[in-house]
Structures are given as C-alpha cells and as structure tokens.
N, C-alpha and C positions, 0 to 999 in steps of 0.2 A: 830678425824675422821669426815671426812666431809660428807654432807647427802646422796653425789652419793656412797661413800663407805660403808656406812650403809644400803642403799637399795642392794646393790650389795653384802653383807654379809647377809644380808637376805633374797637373793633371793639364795644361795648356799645354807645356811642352812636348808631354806624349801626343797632345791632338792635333800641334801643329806640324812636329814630324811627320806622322801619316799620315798628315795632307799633303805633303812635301811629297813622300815615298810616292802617295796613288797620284796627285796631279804634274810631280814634274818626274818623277825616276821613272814610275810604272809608264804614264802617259806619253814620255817620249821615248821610253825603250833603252834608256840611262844603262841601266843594266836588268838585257833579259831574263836574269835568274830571278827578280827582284821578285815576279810577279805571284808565283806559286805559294812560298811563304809568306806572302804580305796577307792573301786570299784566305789560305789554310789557318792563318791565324799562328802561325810558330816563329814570329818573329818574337821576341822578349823585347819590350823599350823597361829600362831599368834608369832611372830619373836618379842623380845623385845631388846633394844639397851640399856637396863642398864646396870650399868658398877659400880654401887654401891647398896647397901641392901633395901635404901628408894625408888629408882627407880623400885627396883624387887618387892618391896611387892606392888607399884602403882599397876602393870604390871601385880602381880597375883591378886588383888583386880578387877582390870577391867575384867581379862578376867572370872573370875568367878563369874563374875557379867553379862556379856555378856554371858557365857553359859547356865545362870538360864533363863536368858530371850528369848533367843534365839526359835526358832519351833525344835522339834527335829527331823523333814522331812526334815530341812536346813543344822541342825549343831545339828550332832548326840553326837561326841565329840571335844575335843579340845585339841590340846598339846600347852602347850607354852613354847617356845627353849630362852634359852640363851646364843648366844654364846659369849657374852662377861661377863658374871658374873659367879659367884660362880663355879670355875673351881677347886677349893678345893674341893674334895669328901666330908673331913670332916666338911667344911662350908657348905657344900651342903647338907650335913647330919644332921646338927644343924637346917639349915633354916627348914627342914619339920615342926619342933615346931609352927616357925612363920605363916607356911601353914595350921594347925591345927586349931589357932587361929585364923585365916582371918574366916573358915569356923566354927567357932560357933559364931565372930561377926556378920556375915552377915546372920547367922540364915539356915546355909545353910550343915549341920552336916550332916543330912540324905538325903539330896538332888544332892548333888555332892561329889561324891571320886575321890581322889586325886590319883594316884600310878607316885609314882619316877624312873626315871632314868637318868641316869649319863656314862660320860667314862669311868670312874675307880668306878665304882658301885663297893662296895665289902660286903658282907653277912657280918656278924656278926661271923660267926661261919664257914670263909673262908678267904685264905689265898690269898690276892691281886691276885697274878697271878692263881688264882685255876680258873679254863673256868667256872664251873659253875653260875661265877659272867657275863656272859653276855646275861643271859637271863634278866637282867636290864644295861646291856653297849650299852648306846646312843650315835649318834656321837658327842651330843651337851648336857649338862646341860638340862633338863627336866621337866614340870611338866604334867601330861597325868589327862585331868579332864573327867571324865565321869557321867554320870545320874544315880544317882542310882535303878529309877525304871527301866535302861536297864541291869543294874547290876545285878538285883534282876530278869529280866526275865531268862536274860545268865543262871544263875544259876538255874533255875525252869524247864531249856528247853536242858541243854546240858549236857550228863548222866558225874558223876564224876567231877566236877568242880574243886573239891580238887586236884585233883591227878597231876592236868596239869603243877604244878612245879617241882614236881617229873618226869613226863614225861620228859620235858623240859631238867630238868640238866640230868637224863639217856642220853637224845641226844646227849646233848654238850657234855659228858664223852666219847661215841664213838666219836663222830668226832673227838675231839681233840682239843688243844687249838692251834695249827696253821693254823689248816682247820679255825675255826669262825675268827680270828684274819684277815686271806686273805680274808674271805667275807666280813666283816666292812670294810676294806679297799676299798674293788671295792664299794663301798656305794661312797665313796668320789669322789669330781666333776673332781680334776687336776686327777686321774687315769685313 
C-alpha cells in the first residue's frame, strides 16, 4: 500500500468513526460523557497503518505516551483505529494483555484507561450475533484511551455510572439487531 493509499484509508477511517461516535454512541446515549468532547473537538482519532503486532504495540506506546503528555483542554481523549491490524476479534482480544502491560511499564496504570472496541466485539457470556455485543462494535479495531482523573470525575458527577451498560444493552434489545446493524452501516463513507 502506497502512502497516498494509507492516508486516504485514514482519512475514511477517521470519518467513519465519527459518524459512528455522533449517529450511534452520541445519538443513543452509548455513553454520556461521549458527547462534550466529540462537540469541543478534543477527541485525538490517531489512524495507525500497522499491519503486524510490533508495529501496533509502537503505535499504542506512542499514542499513550502522547496522551499522558498532552493538555487535556487540547486532547481530552484519544482513540486509536486500526484498520489494517488485528481484525481477529480473538487476536484482538488476546492483544488487550499486551495493552495492559505497555500501561504498567510506562508507569501509567492509574493514569490512563484503556476500554476496547472491535467489529465483531463479542461479550464473554454472548453469543456473536446477540445485538447486545455492539454497545462495543466499532467500524474499525479500537483502542479508546482516556484520563482517569476524567474517569474518576464522570463517575463523582453522573448519578448511576454502573447502570449505563445495562441501560445500553436494554436499548439495543428493543431496537433490535437489524435496526443497529442499518445504523453502523450508514456510519460508513461508500453509503
């Protein structure tokens, strides 16, 4: 893939994420916090072109190096998309380990959380095609870094924090799994 095809794969994939964030996270209230920083513009989408394990863990090394240092009046949070790697849910699901471990070497455990999403995101105790798996189905490979002292406010400031994945999948149980399935689609650029 040559470099104009890489920028032009990550200029789709930043576009189809924040159509994703504003028509399915923002719009059904996915997650309330979503909405300030998506508005204010301090979300970072950081687009990586690896295409093998050494190149993703560079790719989460920097950017969660980048978001430690970062103002968080600039760059509140950060996602960083793959759309060329770890397209195996189950690889994709192994990798968190190695995300784990970037963030106690870099000393950064209680400082930045991590939360995953994926296309074929599947719960534990869910059966691939059950809807309640796309309160985490991204259009792209994921990793969503956030600050834990906003982590820590979210949850000080918005009554019932716990409850909101329960809300969540109650949602996606009414609509249905063909209702969210046509909304991630209109997410995408060629639709």
């Amino acid at each position: 893939m040559n470099k104009a095809d890489k920028h032009a794969l990550g200029q789709k994939a930043i576009f189809e994420t924040k159509q994703w964030i504003e028509k399915i996270i923002i719009a059904h209230n996915f997650c309330p916090f979503a909405k300030a920083p998506f508005n204010e513009d301090t979300i970072r989408y950081k687009v990586s072109n690896a295409t093998n394990i050494d190149d993703v863990i560079d790719s989460l090394v920097d950017e969660l190096l980048y978001l430690d240092e970062a103002d968080p009046g600039d760059v509140e949070t950060s996602l960083l998309i793959l759309p060329r790697a770890l397209a195996d849910f189950e690889d994709y699901n192994q990798f968190l380990d190695v995300v784990d471990s970037a963030l106690e070497e870099l000393d950064l455990v209680d400082v930045i959380r991590v939360d995953s999403f994926h296309p074929d995101y599947c719960f534990a105790n869910y059966e691939s095609d059950d809807v309640r798996n796309y309160t985490n189905r991204s259009i792209y490979p994921m990793f969503h870094f956030l600050r834990e002292d906003s982590v820590e406010h979210a949850r000080a400031t918005y009554p019932d924090v716990d409850a909101i994945p329960e809300k969540n999948m109650a949602l996606l149980l009414e609509m249905g799994l063909d209702a969210i399935q046509n909304e991630r689609k209109s997410c995408l650029k060629n639709q």
